[in-house]
Every structure is written in structure tokens, then in C-alpha cells.
N, CA, C and O of each residue as an XYZ file, in Angstrom:
772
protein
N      13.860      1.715    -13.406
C      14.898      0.897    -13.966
C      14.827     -0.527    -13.478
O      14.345     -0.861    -12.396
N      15.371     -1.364    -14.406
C      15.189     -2.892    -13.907
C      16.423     -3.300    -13.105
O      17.531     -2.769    -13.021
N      15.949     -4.321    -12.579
C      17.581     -4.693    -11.771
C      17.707     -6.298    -12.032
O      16.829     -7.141    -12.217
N      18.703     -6.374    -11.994
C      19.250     -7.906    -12.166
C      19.977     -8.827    -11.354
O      21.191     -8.941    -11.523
N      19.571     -9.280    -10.771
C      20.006    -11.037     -9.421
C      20.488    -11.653    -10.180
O      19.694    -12.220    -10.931
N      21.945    -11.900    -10.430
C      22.212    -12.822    -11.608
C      22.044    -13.092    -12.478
O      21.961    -12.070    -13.159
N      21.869    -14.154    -13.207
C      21.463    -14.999    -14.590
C      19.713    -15.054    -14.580
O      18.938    -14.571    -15.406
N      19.518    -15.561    -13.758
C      17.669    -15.904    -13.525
C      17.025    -14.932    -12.748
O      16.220    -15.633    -12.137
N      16.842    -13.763    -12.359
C      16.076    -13.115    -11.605
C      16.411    -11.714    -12.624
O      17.523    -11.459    -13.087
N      15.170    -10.902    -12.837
C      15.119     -9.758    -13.524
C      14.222     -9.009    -12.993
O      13.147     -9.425    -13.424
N      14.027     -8.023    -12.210
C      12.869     -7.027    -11.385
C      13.299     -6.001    -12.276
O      14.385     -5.547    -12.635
N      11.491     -5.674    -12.635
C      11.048     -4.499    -13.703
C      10.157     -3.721    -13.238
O       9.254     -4.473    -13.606
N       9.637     -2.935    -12.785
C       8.919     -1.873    -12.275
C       7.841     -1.930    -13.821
O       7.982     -1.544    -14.982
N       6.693     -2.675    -12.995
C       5.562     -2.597    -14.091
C       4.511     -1.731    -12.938
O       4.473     -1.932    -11.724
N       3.518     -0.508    -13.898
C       2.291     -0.343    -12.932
C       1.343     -0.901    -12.615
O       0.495     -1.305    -13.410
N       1.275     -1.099    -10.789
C      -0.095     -2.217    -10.677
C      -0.590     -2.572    -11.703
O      -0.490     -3.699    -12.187
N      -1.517     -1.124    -12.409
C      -2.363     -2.182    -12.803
C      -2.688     -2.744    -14.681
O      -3.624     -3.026    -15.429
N      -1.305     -2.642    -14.676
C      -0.952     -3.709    -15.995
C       0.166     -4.951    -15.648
O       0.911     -5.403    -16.517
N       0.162     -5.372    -14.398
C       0.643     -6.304    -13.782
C       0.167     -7.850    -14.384
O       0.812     -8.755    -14.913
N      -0.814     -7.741    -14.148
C      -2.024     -9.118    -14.733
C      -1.613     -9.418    -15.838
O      -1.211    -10.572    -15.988
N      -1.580     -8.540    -16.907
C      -1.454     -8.300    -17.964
C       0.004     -8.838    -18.582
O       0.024     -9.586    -19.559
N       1.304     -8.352    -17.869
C       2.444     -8.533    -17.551
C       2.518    -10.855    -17.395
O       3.230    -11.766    -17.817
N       1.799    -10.757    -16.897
C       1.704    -11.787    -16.010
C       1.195    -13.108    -17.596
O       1.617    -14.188    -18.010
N       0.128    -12.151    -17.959
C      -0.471    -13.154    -19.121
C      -0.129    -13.269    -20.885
O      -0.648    -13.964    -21.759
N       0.962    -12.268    -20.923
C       1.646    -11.880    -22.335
C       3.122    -12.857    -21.861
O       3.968    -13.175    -22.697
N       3.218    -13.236    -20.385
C       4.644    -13.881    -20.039
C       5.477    -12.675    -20.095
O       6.586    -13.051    -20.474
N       5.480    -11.559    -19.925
C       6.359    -10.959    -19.665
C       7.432    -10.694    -18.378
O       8.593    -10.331    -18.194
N       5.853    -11.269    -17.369
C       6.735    -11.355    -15.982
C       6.264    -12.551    -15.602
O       5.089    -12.912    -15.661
N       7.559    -13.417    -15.054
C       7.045    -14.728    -14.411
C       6.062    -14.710    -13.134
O       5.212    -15.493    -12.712
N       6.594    -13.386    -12.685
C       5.951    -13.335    -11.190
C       5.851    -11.628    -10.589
O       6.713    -10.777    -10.810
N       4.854    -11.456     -9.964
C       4.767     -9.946     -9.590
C       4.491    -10.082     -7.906
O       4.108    -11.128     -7.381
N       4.674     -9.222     -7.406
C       4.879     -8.385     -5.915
C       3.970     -6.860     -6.677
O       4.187     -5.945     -7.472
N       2.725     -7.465     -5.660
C       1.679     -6.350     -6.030
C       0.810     -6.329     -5.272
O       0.287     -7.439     -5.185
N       0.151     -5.229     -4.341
C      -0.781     -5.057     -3.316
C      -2.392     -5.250     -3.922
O      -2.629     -5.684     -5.049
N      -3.074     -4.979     -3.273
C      -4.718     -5.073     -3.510
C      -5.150     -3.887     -4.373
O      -4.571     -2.806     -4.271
N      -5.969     -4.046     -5.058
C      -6.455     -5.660     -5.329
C      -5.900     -6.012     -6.453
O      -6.470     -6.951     -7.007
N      -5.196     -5.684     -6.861
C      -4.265     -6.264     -8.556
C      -3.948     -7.897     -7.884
O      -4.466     -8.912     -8.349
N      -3.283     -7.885     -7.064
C      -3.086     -9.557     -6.589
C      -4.647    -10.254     -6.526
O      -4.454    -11.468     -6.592
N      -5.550    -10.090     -6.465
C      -6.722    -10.337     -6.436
C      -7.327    -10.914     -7.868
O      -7.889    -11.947     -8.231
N      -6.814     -9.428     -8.599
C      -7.581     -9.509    -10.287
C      -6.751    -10.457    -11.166
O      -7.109    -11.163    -12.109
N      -5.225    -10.236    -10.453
C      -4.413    -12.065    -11.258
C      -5.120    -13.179    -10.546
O      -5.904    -13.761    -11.296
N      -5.090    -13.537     -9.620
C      -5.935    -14.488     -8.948
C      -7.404    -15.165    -10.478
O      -7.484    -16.100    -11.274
N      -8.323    -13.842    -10.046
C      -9.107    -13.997    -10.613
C      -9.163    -14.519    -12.220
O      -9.727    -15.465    -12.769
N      -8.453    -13.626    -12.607
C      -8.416    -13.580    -13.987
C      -7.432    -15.205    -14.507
O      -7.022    -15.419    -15.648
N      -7.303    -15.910    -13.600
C      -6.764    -17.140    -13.719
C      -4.761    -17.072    -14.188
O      -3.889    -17.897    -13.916
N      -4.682    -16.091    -14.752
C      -3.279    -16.002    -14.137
C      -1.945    -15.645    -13.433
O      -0.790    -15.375    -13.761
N      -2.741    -15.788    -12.210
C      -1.802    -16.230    -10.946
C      -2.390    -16.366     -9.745
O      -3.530    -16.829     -9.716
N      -1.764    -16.008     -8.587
C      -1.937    -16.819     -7.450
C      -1.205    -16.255     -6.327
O       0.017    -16.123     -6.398
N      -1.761    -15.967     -5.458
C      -1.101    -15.004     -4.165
C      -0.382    -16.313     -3.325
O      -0.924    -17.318     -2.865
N       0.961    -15.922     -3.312
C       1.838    -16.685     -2.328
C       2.053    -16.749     -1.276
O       2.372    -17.706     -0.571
N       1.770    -14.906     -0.902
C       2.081    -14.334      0.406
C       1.753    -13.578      0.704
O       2.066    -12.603      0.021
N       0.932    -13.324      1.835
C       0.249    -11.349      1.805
C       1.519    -10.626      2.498
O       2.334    -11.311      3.117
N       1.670     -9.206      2.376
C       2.208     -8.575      2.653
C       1.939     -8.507      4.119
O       2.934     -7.962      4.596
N       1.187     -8.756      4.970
C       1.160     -8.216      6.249
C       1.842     -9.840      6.742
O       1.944     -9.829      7.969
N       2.287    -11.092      6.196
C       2.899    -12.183      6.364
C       4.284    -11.940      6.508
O       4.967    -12.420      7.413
N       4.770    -11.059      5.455
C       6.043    -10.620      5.863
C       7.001    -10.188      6.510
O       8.085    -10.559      6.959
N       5.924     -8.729      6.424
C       6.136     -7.558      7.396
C       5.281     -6.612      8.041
O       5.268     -5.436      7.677
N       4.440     -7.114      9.137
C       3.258     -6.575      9.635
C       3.426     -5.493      9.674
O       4.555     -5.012      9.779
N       2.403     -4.831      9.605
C       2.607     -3.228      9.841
C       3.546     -2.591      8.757
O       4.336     -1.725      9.133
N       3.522     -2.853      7.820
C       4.408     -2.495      7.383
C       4.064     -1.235      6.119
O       3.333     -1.559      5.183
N       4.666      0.239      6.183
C       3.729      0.980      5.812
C       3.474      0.769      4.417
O       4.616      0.652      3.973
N       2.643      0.641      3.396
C       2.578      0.753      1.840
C       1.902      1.815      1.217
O       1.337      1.702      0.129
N       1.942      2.693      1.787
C       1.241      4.013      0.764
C       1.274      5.452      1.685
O       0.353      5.741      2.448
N       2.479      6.306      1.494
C       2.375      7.745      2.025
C       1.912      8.712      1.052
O       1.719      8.745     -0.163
N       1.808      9.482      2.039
C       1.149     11.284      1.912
C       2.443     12.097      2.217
O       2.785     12.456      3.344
N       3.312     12.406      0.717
C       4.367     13.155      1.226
C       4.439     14.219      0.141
O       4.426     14.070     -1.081
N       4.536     15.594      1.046
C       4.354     16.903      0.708
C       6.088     17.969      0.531
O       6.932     17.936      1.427
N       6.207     18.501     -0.298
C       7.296     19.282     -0.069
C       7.763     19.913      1.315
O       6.713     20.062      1.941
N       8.861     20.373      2.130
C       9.255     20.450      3.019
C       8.242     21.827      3.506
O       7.710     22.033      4.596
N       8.209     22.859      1.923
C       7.578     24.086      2.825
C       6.552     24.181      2.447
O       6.247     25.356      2.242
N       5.485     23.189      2.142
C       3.743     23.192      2.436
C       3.971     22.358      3.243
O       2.980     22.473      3.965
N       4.781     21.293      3.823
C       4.225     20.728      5.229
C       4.739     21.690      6.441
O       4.058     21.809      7.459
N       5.613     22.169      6.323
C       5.816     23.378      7.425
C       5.656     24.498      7.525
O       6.239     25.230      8.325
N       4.661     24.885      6.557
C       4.424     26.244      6.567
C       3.044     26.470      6.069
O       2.388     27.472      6.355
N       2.575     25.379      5.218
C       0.967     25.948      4.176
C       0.018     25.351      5.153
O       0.088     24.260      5.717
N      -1.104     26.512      5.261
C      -2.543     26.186      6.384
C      -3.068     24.991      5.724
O      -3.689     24.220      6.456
N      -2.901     24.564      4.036
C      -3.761     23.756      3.600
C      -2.883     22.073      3.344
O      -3.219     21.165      2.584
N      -1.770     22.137      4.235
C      -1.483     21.152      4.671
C      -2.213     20.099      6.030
O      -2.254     18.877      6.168
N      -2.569     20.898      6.624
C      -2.881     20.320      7.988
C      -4.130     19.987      7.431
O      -4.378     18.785      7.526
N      -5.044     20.705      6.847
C      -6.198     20.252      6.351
C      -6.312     19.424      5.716
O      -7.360     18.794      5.862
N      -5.272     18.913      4.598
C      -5.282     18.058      3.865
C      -5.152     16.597      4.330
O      -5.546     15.556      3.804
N      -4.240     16.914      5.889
C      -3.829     15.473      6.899
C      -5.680     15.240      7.874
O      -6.182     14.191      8.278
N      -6.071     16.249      7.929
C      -7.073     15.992      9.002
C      -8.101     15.209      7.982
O      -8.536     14.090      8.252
N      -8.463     15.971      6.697
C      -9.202     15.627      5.737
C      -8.896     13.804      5.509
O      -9.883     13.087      5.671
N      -7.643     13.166      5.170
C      -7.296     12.215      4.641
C      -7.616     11.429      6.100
O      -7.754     10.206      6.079
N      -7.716     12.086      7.218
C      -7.309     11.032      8.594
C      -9.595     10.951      8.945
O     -10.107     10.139      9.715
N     -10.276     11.846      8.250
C     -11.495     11.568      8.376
C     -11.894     10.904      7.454
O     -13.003     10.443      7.724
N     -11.343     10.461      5.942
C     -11.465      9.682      4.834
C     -11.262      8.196      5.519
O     -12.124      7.343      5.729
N     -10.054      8.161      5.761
C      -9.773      7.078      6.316
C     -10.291      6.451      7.260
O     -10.265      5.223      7.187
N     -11.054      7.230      8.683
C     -11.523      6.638      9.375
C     -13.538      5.854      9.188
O     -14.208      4.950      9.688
N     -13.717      7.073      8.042
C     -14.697      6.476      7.271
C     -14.381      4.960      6.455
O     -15.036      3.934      6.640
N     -13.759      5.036      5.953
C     -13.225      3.646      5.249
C     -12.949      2.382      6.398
O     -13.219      1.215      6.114
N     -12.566      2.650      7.287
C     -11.733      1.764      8.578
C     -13.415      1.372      8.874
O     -13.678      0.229      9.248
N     -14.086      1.987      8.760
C     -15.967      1.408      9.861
C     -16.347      0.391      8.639
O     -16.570      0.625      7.451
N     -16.334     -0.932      9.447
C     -16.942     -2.130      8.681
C     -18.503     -2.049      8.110
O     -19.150     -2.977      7.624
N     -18.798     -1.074      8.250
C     -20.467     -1.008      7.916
C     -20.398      0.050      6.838
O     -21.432      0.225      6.193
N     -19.138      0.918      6.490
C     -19.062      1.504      5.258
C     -18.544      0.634      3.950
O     -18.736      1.106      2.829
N     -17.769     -0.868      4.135
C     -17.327     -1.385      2.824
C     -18.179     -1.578      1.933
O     -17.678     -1.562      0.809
N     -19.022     -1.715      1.953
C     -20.102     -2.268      0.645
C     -19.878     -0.715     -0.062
O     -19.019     -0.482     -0.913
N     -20.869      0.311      0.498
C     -20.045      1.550      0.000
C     -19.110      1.706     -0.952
O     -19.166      1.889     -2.168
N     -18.037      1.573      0.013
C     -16.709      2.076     -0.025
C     -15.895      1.093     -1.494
O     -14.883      1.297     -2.164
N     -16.943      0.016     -1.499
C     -16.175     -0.912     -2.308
C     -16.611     -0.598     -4.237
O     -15.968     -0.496     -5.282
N     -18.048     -0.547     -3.824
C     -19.681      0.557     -4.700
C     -18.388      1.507     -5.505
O     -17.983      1.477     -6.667
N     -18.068      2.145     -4.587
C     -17.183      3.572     -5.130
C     -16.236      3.034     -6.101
O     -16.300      2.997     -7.329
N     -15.178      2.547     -5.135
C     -13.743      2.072     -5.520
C     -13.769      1.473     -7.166
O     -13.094      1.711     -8.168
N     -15.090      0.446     -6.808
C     -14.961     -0.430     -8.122
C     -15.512      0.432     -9.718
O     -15.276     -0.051    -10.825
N     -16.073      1.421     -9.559
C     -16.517      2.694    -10.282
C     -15.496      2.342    -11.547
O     -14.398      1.801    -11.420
N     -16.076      2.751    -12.739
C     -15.448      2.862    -13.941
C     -14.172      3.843    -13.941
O     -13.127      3.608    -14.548
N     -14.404      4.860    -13.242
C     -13.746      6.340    -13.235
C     -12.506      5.798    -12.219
O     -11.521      6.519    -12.059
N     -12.592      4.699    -11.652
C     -11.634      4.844    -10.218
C     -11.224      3.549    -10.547
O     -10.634      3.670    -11.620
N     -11.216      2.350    -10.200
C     -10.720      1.282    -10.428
C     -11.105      0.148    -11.570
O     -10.462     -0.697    -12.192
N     -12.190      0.476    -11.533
C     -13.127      0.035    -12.870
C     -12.973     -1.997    -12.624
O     -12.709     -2.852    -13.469
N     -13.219     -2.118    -11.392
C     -13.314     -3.309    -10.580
C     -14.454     -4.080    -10.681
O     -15.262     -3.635    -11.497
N     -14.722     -4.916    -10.212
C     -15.809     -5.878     -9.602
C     -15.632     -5.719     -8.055
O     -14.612     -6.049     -7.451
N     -17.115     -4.996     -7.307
C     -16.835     -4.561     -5.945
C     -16.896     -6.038     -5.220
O     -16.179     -6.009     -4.220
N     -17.351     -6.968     -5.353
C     -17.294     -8.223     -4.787
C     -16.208     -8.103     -4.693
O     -16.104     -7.667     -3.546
N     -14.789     -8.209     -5.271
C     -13.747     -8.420     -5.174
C     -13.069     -7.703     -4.579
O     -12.180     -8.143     -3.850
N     -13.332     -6.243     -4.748
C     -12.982     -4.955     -4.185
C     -12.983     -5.382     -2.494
O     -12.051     -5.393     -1.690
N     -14.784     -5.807     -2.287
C     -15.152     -6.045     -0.806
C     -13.976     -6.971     -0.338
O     -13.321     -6.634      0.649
N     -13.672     -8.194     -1.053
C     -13.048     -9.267      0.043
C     -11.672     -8.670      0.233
O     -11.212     -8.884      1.354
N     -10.933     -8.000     -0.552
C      -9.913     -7.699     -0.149
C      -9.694     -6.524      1.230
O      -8.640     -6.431      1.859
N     -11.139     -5.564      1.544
C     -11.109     -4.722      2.448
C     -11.355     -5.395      3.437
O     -10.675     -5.150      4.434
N     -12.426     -6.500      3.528
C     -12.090     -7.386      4.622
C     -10.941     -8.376      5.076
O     -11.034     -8.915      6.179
N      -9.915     -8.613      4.293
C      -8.770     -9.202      4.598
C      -9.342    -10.879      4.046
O      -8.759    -11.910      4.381
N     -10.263    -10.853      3.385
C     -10.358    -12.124      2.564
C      -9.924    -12.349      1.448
O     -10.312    -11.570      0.577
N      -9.272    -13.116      1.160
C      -8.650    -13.254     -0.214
C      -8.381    -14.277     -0.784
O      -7.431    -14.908     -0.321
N      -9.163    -14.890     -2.103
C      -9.280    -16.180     -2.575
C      -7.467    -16.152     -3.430
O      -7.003    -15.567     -4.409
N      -7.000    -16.977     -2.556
C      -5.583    -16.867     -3.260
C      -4.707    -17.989     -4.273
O      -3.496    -17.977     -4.494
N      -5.866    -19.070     -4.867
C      -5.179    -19.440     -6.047
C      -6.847    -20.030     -6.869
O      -7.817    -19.777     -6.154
N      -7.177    -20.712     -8.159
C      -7.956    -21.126     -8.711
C      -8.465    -21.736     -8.207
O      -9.530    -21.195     -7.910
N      -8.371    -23.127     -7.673
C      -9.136    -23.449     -6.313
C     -10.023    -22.567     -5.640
O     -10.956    -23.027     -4.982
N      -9.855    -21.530     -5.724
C     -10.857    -20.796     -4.575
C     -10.479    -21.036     -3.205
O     -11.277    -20.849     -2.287
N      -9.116    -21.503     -2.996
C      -8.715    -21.503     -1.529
C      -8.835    -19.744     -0.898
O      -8.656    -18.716     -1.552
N      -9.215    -19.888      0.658
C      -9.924    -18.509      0.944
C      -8.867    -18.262      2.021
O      -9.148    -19.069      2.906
N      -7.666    -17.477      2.444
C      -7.112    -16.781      2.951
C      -7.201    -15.630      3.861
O      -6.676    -14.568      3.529
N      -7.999    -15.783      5.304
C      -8.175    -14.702      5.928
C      -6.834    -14.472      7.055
O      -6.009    -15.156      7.662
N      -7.236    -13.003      6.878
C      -6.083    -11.784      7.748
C      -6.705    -10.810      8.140
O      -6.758     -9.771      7.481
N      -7.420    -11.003      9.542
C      -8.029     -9.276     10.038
C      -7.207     -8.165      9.806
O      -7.736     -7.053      9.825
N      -6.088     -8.263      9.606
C      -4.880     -7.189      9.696
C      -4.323     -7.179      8.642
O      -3.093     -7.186      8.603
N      -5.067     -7.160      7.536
C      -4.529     -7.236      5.913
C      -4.881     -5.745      5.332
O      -4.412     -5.009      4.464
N      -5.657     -5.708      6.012
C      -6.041     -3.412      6.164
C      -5.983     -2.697      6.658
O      -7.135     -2.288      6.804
N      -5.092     -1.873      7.322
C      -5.079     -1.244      8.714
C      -5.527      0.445      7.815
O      -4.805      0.930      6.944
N      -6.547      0.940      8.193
C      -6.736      2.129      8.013
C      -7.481      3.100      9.206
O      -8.205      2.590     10.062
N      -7.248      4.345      9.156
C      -7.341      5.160     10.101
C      -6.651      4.674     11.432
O      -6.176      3.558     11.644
N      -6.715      6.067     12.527
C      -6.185      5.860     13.763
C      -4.675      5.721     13.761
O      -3.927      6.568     13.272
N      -4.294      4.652     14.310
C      -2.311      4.473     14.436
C      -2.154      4.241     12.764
O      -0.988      4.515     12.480
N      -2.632      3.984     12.001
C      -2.153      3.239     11.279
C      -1.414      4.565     10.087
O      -0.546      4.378      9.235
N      -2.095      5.795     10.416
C      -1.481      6.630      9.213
C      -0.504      7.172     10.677
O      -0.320      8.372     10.472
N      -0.021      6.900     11.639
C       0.748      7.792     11.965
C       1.818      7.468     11.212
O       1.935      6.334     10.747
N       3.104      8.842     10.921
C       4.429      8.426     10.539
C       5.654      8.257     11.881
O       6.039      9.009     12.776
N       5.937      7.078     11.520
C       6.945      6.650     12.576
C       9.115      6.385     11.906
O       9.970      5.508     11.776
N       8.996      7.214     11.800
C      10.767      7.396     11.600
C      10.972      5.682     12.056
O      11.304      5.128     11.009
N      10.921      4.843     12.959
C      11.532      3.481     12.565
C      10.922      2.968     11.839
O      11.119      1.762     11.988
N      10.059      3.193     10.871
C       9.727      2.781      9.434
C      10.484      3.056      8.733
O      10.990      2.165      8.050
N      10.667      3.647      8.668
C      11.851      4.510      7.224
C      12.920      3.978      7.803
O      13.425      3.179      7.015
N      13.626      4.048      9.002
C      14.554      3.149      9.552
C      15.211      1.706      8.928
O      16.261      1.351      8.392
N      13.599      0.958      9.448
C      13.727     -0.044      9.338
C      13.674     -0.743      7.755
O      14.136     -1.867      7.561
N      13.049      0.076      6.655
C      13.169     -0.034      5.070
C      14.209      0.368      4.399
O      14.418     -0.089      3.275
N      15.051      1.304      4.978
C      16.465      1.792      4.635
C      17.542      0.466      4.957
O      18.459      0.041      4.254
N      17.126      0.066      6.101
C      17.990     -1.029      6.688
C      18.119     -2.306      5.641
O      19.153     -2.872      5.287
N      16.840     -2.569      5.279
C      16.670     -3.685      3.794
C      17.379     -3.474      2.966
O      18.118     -4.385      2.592
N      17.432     -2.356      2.425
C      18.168     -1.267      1.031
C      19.180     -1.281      1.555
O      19.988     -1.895      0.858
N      19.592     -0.929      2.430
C      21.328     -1.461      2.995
C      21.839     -2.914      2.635
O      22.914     -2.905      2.035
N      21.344     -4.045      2.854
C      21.280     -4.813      2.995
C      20.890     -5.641      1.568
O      21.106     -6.831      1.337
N      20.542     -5.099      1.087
C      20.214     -5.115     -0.439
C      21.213     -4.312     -1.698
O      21.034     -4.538     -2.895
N      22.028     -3.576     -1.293
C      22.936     -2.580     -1.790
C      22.494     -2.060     -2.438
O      22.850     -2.051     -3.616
N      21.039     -1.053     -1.762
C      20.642     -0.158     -2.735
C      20.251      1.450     -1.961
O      19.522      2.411     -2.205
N      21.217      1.036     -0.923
C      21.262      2.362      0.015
C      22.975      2.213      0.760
O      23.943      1.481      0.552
N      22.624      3.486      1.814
C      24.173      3.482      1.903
C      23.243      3.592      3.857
O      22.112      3.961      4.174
N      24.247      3.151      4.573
C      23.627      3.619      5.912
C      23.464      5.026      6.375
O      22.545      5.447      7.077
N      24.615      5.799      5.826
C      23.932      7.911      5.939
C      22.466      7.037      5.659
O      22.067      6.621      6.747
N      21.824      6.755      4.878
C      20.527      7.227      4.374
C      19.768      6.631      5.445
O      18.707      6.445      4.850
N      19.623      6.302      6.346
C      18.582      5.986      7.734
C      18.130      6.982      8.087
O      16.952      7.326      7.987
N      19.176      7.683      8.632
C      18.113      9.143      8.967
C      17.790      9.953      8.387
O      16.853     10.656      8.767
N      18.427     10.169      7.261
C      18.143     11.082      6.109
C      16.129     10.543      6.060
O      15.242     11.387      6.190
N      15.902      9.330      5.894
C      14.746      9.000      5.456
C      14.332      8.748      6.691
O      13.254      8.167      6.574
N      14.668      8.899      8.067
C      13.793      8.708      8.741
C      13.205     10.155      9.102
O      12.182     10.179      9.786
N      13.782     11.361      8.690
C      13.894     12.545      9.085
C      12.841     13.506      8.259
O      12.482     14.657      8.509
N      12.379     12.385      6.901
C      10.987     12.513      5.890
C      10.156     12.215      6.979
O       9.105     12.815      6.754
N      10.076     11.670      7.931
C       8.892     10.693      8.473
C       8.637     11.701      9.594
O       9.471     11.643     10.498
N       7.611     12.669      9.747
C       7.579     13.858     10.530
C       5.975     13.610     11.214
O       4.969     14.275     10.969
N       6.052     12.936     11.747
C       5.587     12.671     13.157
C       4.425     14.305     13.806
O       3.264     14.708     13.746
N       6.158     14.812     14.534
C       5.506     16.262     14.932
C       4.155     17.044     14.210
O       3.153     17.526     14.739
N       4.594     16.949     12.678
C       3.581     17.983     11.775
C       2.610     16.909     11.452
O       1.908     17.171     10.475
N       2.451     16.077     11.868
C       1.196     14.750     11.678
C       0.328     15.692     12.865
O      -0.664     16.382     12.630
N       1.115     15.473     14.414
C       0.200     15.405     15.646
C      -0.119     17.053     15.270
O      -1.273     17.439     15.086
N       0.764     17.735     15.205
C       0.345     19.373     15.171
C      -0.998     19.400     13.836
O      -2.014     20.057     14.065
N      -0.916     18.967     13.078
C      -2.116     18.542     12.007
C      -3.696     18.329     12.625
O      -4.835     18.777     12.485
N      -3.042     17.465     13.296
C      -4.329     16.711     13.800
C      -5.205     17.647     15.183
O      -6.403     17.515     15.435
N      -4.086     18.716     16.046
C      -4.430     19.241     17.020
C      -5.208     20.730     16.105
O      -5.865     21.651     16.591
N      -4.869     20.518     14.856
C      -5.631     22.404     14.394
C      -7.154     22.230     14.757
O      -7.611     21.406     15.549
N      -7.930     23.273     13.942
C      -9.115     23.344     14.348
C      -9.527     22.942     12.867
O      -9.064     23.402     11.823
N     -10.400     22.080     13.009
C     -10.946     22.015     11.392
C     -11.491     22.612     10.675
O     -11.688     22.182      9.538
């Protein structure tokens, strides 16, 4: 659903990746969109990255792995599925796999990209307006290791916004920090593979 800031502000839930698109029919003046769609407006000449997300709010999580209450606490092929995603990831995290990793991504079947572009964004490079001005952030990718743990003051601290935004109520802090299960991460990670 869309929401409305007054007279001049209208937020519409478009998918990534008809964002660009959004962007060049004028449908949206402006999008809030992760990698590499902020990349392919860049590219595609209309638009222009303002702000990376890790500028905002470092660390800040953008993409979970969330399972019904009783396959994460009860199904064997949960834990596998966390150990599996936490050896994906740490493959992806080794700087000597992006060319790879980027090879893949940009695949017809999967993103159907240009891996050049694919690449600079896994390195935290990012040409962020027509100019070709070049924007680096070592910490514009955090994958594997701490970075998939789940930490309840995440959910905390994003509930707190939505409070603050009137689009939560404060009950809902722990309610959503209480999604963020930690325990069945580390117990995941301690099985046998």
C-alpha cells in the first residue's frame, strides 16, 4: 500500500527491479533501492545515488532468512539450511571469489546484469551520478561471519523508527525483537553438517 506525507510526498512500494523503470516513465520522482538497482538507475542515466545505505545506518540489517516458528524449532532441515546459507555467504565474503560470484549473479536466469557492474557494487564501489563520480565504502557489503548473526536490537532498533514514524505501536519491540532468534542461529551453526 502507498502512503502519503502530505500534499508532496507519495511512497509506493515498487519491485527493485522495475524501479529504473518507475524512475524513467516519471512515475516515481525518486526511489530508496539497494544494489544493484541503484547502480542500473545510475547507469541507465536516470538517476543518481544520494546516499548509500550503510551512510545512514551502518550495519544495518537488509535482507533476512525467516522461517515459520516450527521448522525453525523443530525441522533438522532448518539448521542445514542456516549452515548451508552461512557457507554460501562466506564464499561470497572472499575477495578472490567476486569476479565469479559477479559471472553468476549477472546470468540471464538470475539478474540478467552487466557483471562489471554487478563487481563494483560487491566491492563497495559505486559510480553514483553521470559524471562517473566513484563512491567508495569497504563496508557497503558485509557478508558472512557477524554479519548474518540475528541480533534482537535490530528489530529493536527498526521498530523504534516505525514508532516514530506511526507505523508501529511500542508492544511491537519485542514482539519483533523476539523474531530475531539468535539461540537457533548459534544452535544451527554448532550441528554437525
Amino acid at each position: 500500500g502507498d502512503l502519503a506525507f502530505g500534499p508532496l510526498v507519495r511512497l509506493a512500494t515498487v519491485p527493485p527491479v522495475h524501479m529504473v523503470e518507475a524512475l524513467r516513465t516519471g512515475a516515481a520522482d525518486g526511489i530508496c533501492v539497494g544494489s544493484p538497482w541503484n547502480s542500473v538507475a545510475v547507469e541507465s542515466g536516470f538517476g543518481r545515488i544520494v546516499a548509500l545505505g550503510t551512510e545512514i545506518v551502518p550495519d544495518c540489517p537488509e535482507k533476512v532468512l525467516a522461517l515459520p516458528r516450527a521448522s525453525a524449532e523443530g525441522a533438522a532441515w532448518a539448521g542445514a539450511l542456516v549452515r548451508a546459507l552461512g557457507r554460501a555467504a562466506a564464499w561470497c565474503a572472499d575477495a578472490g571469489h567476486r569476479s565469479e560470484l559477479a559471472r553468476l549473479l549477472g546470468k540471464r536466469e538470475h539478474l540478467d546484469l552487466d557483471p562489471a557492474l554487478i563487481r563494483r557494487s560487491l566491492d563497495g564501489r559505486l559510480l553514483v551520478d553521470a559524471a562517473g563520480t566513484l563512491r567508495i565504502d569497504p563496508a557497503y557489503l558485509a557478508l558472512g561471519g557477524e554479519a548474518h548473526r540475528p541480533r534482537p536490537e535490530h528489530a529493536r532498533w527498526l521498530v523504534e523508527r516505525m514508532i516514530e514514524a506511526g507505523q508501529a505501536q511500542p508492544a511491537d519491540r519485542e514482539r519483533a525483537a523476539a523474531i530475531y532468534r539468535p539461540d537457533l542461529y548459534e544452535a544451527a551453526l554448532r550441528e554437525p553438517a
